[in-house]
C-alpha positions in Angstrom: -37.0 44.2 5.9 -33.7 44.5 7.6 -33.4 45.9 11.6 -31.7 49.1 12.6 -29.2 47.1 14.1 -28.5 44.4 10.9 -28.1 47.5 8.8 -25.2 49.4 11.4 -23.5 45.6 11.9 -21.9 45.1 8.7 -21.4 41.1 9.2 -24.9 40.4 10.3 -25.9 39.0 7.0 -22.9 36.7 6.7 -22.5 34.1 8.9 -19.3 32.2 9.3 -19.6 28.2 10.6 -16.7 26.9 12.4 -15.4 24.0 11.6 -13.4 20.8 13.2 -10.0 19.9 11.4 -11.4 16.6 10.2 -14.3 18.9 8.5 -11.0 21.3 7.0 -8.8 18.1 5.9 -11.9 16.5 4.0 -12.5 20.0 2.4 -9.2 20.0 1.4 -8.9 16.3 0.3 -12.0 17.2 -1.8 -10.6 19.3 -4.0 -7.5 17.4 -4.8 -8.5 15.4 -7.8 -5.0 13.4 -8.0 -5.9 12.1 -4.3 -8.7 11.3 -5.3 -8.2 10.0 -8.8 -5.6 7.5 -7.1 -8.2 6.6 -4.4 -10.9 5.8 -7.2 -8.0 3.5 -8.9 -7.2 1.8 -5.3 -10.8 0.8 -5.0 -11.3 -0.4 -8.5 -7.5 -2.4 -8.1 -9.6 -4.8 -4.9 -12.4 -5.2 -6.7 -9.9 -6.2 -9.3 -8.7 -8.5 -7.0 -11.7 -9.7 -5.4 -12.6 -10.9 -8.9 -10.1 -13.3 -9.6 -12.7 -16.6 -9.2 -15.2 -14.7 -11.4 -12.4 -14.7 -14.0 -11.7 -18.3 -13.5 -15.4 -19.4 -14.4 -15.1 -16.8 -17.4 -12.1 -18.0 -18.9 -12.3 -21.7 -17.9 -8.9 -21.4 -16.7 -7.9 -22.2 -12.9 -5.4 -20.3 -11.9 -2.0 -21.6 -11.7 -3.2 -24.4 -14.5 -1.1 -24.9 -17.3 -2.8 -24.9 -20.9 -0.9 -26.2 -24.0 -3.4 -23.9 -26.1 -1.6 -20.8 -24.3 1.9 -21.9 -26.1 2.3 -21.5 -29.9 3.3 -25.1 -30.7 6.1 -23.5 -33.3 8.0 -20.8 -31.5 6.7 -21.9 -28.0 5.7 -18.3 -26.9 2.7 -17.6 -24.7 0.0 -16.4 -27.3 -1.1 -13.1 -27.0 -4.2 -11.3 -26.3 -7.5 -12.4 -27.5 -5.5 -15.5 -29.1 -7.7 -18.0 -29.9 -11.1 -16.1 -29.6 -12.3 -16.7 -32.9 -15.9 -14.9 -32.1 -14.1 -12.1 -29.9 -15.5 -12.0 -26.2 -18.2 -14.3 -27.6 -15.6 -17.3 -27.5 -14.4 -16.5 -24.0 -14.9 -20.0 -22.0 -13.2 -22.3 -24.1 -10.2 -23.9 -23.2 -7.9 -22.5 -26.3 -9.6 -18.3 -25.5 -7.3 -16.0 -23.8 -8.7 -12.7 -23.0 -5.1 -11.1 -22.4 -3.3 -13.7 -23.6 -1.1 -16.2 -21.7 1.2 -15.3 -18.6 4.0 -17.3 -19.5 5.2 -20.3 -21.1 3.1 -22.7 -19.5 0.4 -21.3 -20.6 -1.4 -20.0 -17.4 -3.9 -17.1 -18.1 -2.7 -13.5 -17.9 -6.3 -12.0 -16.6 -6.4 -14.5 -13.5 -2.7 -14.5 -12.9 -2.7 -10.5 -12.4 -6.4 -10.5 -10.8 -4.6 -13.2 -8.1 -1.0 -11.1 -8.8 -3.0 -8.0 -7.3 -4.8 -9.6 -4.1 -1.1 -11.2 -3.2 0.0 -7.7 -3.4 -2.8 -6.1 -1.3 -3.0 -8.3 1.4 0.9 -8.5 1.8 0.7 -4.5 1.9 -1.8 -3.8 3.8 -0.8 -6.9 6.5 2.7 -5.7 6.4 1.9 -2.0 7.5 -0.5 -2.8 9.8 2.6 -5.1 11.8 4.6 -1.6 10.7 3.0 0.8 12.0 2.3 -1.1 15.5 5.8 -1.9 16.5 6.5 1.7 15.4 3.5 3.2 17.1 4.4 1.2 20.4 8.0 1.6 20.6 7.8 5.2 18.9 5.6 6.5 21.5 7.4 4.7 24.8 10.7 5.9 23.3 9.5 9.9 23.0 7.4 9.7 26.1 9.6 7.7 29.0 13.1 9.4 27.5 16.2 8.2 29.7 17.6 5.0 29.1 14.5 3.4 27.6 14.8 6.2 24.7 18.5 5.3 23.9 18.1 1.7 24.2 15.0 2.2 21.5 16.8 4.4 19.4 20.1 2.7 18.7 18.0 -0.6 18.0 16.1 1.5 15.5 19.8 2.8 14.0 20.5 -0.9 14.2 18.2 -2.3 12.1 18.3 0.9 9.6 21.7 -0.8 9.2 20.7 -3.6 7.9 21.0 -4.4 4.4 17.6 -5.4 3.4 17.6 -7.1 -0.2 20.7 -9.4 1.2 19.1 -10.4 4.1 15.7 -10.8 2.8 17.1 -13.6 0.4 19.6 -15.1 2.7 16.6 -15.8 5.2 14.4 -16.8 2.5 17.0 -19.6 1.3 17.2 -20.9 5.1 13.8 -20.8 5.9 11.8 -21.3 3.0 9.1 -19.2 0.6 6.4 -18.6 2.4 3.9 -15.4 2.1 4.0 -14.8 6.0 7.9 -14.9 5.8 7.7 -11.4 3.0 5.3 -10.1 5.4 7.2 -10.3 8.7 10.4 -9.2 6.4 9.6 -6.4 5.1 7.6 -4.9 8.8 10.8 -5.7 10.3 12.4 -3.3 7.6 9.8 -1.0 7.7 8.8 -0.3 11.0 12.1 2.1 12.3 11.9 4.6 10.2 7.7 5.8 11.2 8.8 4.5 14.4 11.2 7.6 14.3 8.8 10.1 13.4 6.3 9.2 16.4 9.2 8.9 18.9 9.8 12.6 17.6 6.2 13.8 17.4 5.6 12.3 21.1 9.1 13.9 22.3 7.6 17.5 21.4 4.0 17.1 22.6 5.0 15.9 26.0 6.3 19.1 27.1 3.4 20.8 25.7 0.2 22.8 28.2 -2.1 20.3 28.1 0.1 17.2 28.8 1.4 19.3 31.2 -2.6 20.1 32.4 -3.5 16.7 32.8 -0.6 15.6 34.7 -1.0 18.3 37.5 -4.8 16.7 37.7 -3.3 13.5 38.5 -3.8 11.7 34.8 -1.7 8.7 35.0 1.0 8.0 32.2 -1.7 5.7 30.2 -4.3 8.1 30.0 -2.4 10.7 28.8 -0.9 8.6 25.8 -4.1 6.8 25.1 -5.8 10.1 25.6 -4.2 12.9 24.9 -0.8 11.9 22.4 -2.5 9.1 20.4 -4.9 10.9 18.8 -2.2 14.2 17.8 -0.4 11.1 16.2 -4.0 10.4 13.7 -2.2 12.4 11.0 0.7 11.1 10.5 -0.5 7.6 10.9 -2.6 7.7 8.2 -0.2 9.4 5.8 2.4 7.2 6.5 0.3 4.1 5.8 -0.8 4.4 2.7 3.2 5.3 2.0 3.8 2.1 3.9 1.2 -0.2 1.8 3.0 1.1 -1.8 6.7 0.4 -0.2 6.1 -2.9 0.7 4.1 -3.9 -2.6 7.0 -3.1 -4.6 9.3 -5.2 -1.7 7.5 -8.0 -2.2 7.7 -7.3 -6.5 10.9 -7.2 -5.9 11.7 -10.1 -4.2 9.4 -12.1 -6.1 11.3 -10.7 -9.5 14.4 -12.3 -7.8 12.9 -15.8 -7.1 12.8 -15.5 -3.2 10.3 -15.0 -0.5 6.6 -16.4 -2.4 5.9 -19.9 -3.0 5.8 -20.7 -6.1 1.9 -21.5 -6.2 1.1 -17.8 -5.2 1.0 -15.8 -8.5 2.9 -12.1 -7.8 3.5 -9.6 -10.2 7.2 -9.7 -9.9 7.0 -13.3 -10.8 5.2 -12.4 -13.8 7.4 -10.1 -14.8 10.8 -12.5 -14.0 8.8 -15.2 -16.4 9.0 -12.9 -19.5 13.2 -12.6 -19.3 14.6 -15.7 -19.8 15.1 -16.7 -23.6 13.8 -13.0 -24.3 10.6 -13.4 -24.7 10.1 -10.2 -23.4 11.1 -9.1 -27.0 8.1 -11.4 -29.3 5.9 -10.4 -26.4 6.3 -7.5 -24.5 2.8 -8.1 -22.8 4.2 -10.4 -20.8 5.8 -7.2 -19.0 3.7 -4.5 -19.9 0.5 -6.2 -17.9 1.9 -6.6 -15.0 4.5 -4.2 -14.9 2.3 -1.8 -15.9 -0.1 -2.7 -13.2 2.6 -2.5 -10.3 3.5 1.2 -11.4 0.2 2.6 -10.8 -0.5 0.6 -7.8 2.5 2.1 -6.0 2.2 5.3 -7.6 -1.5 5.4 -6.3 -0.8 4.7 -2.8 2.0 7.1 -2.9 -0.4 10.0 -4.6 -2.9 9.1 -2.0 -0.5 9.5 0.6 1.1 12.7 -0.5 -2.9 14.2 -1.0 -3.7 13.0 2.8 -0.1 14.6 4.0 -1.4 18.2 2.3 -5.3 17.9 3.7 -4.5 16.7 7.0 -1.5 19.7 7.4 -2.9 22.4 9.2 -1.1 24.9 7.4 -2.5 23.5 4.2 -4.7 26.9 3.5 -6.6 29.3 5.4 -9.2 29.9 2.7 -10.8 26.5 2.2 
């Protein structure tokens, strides 16, 4: 039986729970299946990855191994897939059984090459942002709070470097210094880090004029508590959107460079490598694989990141919706 009073207050028998913006933005995130289609994908992609000695033992071939069995002895094109599997996945384990066929004409095994091809591309993303998005953060957040001369000086460097032509420089420094995986790392965060470093400089340039910066500096918060404490954690959202931007820019960098025969040694399998083996002589044309794998691989790697990142840009807006 309802009260006197619960049947004069219409809203007694609905209640109404507040709830905290991360609570809203994984509401929100929830019900974005492409987000989180994209997310499933990037999870299934490392353990893709993580599999590449698993595939080894499978297939009995190392990678980076060349196999005459992976060449057909006439027209000396990399076999295709399931060549030489004469009781289908039964037959997988000997020497002459590839699963996806071969990766190019050395015969070196398309599975292992793109489960390799994908951890080279994860860990150079993901290390690459990470060096990103501190530079940005540190010089990003000095810049918008100090101001004065310290903001110009940050500033022009960032209009500086924006300047810079990356592709040409990328393989001048790569012919001078040498391949090496840490050298398309440092590359492309030095590339990379300007233009998020930008958008925190601006973020931190608006919030430091707001009440409670203003608050905490008439109660005698010094300058590092009131970044650390109060502007870092307004800066949470666009952090994370922009990394998972970062991590698909800098996957197809490295494709890129690696597609042009610069920056990876040649012992580290890439995707762009794999994809540069398959043009000269067109073979490309008798095997089209030899792109479609990998290429099609490297599409929906960046596109997933870039899905992701565009789903975490709408949850984590505030503006997003009202009725979630």
């Amino acid at each position: 039986m309802a009260t006197t009073d619960e049947l004069q207050d219409p809203s007694a028998d609905r209640m109404v729970a507040a709830r905290t913006p991360r609570q809203l933005a994984t509401a929100r995130l929830r019900k974005d299946y492409v987000a989180l289609a994209s997310a499933i994908f990037i999870v299934l992609l490392v353990i893709f990855a993580l599999l590449g000695p698993v595939f080894e033992a499978w297939t009995g071939h190392p990678v980076n191994t060349s196999n005459s069995t992976g060449v057909d002895d006439y027209t000396l094109v990399p076999v295709g897939p399931m060549s030489g599997c004469e009781n289908g996945l039964a037959s997988v384990g000997e020497r002459a059984c590839f699963v996806l066929g071969a990766s190019n004409n050395l015969g070196y095994d398309m599975l292992v090459q793109l489960s390799y091809g994908a951890r080279t591309s994860l860990i150079i993303g993901l290390v690459a942002t990470f060096l990103t998005l501190v530079v940005a953060l540190l010089l990003g957040v000095i810049a918008g709070y100090v101001g004065g001369w310290t903001d110009a000086v940050i500033a022009r460097t960032m209009d500086v470097v924006a300047a810079f032509p990356f592709l040409l420089f990328a393989v001048a420094a790569s012919v001078a210094i040498g391949p090496s995986m840490w050298f398309v790392i440092i590359v492309i965060a030095f590339f990379s880090w300007f233009y998020p470093g930008r958008i925190f400089r601006g973020e931190v340039m608006s919030l430091r004029s707001r009440e409670f910066v203003t608050a905490a500096r008439m109660l005698g918060a010094s300058n590092r508590r009131i970044i650390f404490r109060h502007l870092m954690p307004q800066l949470i959202g666009p952090l994370t959107v922009y990394a998972s931007l970062s991590v698909a820019a800098a996957i197809a960098a490295e494709a890129a460079l690696s597609y042009l025969g610069f920056g990876l040694p040649l012992d580290v399998p890439s995707w762009g490598r794999m994809i540069a083996d398959a043009v000269p002589g067109g073979l490309y044309v008798n095997a089209p694989f030899l792109m479609i794998f990998p290429g099609t691989l490297l599409v929906l790697t960046v596109l997933a990141f870039n899905l992701l990142g565009d789903g975490l840009r709408d949850a984590l807006d505030p503006r997003g919706g009202s009725n979630q």
